[in-house]
MDAnalysis code that builds the backbone (N, CA, C; Angstrom):
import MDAnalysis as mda
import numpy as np

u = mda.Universe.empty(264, n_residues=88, atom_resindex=np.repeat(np.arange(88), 3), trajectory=True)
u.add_TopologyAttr("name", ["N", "CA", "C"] * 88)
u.add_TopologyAttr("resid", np.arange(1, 89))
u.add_TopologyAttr("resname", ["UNK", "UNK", "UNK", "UNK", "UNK", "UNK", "UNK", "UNK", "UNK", "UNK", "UNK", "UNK", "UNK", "UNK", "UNK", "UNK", "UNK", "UNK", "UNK", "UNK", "UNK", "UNK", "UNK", "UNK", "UNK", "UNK", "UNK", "UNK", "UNK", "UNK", "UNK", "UNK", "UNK", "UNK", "UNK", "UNK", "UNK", "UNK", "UNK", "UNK", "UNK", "UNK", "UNK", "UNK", "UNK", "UNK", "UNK", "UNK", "UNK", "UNK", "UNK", "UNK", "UNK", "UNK", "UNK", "UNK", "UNK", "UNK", "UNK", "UNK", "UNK", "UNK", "UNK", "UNK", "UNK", "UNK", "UNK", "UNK", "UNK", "UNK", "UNK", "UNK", "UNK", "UNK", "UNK", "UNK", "UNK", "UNK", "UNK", "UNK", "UNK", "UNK", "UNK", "UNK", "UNK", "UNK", "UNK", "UNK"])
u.atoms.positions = np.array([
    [-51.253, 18.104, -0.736],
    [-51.016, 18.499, -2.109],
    [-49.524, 18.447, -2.384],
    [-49.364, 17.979, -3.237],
    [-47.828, 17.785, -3.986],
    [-47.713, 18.694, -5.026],
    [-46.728, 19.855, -5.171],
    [-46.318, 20.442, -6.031],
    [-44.909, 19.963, -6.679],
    [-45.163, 19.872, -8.491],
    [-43.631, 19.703, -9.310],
    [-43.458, 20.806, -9.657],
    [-42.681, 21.683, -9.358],
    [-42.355, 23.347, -10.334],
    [-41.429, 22.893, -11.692],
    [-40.965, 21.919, -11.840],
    [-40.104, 21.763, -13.092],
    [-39.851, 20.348, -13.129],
    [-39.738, 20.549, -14.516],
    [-39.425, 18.759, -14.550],
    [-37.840, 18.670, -14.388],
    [-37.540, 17.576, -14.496],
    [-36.399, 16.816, -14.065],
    [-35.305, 17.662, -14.990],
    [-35.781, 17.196, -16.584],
    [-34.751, 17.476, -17.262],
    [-34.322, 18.914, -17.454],
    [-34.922, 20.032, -16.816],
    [-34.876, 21.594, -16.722],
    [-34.140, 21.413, -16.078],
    [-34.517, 21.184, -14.587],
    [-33.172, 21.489, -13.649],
    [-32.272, 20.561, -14.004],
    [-31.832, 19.507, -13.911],
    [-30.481, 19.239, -14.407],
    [-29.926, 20.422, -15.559],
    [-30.523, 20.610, -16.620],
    [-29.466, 21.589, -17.355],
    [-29.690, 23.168, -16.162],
    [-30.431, 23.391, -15.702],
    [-29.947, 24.467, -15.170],
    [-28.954, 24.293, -14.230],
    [-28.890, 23.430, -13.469],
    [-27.528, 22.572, -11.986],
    [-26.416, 22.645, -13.216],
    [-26.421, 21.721, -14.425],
    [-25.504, 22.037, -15.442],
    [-24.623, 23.564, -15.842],
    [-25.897, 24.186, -16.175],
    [-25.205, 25.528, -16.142],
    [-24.702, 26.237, -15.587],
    [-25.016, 26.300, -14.020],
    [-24.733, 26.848, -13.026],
    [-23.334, 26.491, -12.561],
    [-22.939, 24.991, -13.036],
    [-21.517, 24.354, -12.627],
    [-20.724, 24.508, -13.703],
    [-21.243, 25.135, -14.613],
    [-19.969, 25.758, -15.921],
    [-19.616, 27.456, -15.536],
    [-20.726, 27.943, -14.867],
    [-20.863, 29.315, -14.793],
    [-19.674, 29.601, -13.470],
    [-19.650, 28.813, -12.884],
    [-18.925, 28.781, -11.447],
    [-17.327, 28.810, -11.181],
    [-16.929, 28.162, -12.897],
    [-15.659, 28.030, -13.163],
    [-15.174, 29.406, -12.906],
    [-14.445, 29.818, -12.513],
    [-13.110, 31.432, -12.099],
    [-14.132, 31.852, -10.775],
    [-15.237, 31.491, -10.296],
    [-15.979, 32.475, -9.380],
    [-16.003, 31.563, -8.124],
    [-16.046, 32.403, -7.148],
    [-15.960, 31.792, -5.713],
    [-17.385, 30.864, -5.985],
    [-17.904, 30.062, -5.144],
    [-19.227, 29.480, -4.958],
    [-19.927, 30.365, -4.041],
    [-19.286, 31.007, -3.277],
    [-19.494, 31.902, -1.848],
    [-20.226, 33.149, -2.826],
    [-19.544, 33.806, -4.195],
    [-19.993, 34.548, -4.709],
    [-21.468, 34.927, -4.997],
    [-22.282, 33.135, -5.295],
    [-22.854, 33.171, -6.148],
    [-24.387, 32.791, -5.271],
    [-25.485, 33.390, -5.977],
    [-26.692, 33.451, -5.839],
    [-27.366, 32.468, -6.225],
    [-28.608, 31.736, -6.284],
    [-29.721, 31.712, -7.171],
    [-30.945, 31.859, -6.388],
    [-31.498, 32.287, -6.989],
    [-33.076, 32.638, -6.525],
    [-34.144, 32.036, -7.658],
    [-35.313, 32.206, -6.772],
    [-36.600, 31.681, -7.547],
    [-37.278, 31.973, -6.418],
    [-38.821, 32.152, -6.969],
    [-40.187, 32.567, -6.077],
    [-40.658, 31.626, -5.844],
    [-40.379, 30.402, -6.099],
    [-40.735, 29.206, -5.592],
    [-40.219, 28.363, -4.485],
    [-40.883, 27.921, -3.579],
    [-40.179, 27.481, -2.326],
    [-39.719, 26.034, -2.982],
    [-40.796, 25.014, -3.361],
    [-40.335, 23.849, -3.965],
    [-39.032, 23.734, -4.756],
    [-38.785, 24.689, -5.852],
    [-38.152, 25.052, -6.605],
    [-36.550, 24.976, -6.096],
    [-36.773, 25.705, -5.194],
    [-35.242, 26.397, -4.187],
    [-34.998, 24.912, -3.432],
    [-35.730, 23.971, -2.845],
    [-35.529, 23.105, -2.304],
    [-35.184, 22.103, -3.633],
    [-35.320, 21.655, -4.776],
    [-35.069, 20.714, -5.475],
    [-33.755, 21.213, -6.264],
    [-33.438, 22.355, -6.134],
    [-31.923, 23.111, -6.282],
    [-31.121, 22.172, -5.919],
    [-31.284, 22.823, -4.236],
    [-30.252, 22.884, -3.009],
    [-30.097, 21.062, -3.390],
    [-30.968, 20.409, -3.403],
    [-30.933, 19.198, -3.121],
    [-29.749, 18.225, -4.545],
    [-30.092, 18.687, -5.531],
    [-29.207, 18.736, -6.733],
    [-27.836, 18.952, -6.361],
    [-28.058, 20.065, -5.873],
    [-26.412, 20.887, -6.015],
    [-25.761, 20.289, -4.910],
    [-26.657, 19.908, -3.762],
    [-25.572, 18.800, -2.860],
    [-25.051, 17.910, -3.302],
    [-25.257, 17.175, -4.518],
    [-24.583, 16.279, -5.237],
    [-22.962, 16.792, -5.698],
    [-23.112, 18.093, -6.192],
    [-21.684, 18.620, -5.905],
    [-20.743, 18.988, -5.608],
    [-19.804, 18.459, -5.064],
    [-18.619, 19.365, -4.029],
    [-18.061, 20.833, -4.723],
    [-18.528, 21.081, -5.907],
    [-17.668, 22.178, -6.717],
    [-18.464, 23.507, -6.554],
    [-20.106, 23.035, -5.781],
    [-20.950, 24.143, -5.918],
    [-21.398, 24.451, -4.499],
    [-20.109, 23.793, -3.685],
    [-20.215, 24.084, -2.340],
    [-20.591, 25.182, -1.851],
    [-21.313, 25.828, -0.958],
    [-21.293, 27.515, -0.943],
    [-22.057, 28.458, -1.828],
    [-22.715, 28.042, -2.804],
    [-23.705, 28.757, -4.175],
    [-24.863, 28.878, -2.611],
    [-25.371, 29.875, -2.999],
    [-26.474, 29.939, -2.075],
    [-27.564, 30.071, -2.771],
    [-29.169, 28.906, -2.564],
    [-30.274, 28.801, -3.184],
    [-30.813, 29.207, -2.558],
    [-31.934, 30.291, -2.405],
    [-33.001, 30.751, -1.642],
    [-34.025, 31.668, -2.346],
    [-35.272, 32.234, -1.940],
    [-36.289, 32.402, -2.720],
    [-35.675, 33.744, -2.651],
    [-36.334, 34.309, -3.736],
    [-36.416, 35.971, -3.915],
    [-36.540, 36.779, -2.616],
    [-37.890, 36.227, -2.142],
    [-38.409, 36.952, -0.836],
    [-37.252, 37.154, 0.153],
    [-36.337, 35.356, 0.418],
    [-35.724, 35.635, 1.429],
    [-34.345, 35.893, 1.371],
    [-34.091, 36.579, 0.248],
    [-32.760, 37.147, -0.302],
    [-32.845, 38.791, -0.087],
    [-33.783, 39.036, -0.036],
    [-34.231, 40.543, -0.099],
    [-32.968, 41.318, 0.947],
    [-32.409, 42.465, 0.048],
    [-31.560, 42.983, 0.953],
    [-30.144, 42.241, 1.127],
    [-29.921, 41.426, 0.433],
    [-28.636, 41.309, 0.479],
    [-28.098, 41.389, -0.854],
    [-26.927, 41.098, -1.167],
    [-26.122, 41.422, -2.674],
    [-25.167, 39.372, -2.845],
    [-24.703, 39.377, -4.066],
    [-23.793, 38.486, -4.378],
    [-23.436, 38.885, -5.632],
    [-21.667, 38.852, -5.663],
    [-21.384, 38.985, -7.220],
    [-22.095, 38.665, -8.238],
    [-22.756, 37.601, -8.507],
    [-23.261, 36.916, -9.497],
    [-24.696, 36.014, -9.018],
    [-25.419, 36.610, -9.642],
    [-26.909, 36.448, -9.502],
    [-27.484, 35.761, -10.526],
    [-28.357, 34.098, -10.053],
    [-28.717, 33.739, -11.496],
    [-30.442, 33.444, -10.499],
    [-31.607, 33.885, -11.582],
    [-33.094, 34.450, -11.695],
    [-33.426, 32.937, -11.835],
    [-34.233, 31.768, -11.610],
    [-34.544, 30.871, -12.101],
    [-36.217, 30.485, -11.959],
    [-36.397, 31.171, -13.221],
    [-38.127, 31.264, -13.426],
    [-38.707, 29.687, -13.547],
    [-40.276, 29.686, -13.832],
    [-40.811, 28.197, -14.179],
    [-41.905, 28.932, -15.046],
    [-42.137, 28.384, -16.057],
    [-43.468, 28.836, -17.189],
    [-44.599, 28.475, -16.011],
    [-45.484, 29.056, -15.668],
    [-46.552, 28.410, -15.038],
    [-47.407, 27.584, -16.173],
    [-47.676, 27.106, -16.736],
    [-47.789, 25.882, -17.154],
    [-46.931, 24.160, -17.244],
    [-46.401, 25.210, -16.665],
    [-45.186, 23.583, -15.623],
    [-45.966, 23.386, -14.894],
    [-46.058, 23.839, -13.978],
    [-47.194, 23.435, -12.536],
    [-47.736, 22.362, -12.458],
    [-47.364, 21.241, -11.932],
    [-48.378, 20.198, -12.218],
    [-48.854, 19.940, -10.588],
    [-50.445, 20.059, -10.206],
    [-50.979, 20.220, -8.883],
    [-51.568, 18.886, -8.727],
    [-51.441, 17.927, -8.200],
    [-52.056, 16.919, -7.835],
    [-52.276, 16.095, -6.046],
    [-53.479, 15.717, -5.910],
    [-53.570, 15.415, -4.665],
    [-53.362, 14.046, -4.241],
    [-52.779, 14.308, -2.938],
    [-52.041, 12.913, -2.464],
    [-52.473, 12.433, -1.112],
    [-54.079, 12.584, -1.642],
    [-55.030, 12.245, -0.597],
    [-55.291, 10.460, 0.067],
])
């Protein structure tokens, strides 16, 4: 099974936002989370495209639990994004 949690053009403006938001703040500072494992992986994979967002740390809710970062950004998906298809 292949899961898409978001389409293309979401995350780019969210990778977008995140690299305007970053301006005055360490990258080391900064968070993002989501309850989605796919999600957190099509981040990380984005944001390696940038040297400026070196250090932002992407990881799920779950496995953030218990720690802190200056600046925390939440990155939900409507569940009607979901698109489930088999890749049988």
């Amino acid at each position: 099974m292949h899961i898409n949690c978001v389409p293309e053009y979401k995350l780019d403006n969210l990778v977008k936002n995140l690299l305007d938001m970053i301006v005055g703040v360490s990258p080391m500072a900064i968070a993002v989370q989501s309850p989605y494992v796919a999600q957190v992986q099509l981040l990380r994979e984005r944001l390696d495209d940038f040297p400026v967002a070196d250090g932002v740390e992407v990881a799920t809710i779950d496995s953030f639990q218990g720690r802190e970062a200056d600046a925390v950004i939440i990155s939900m998906v409507n569940i009607t994004l979901l698109l489930f298809h088999s890749v049988a």
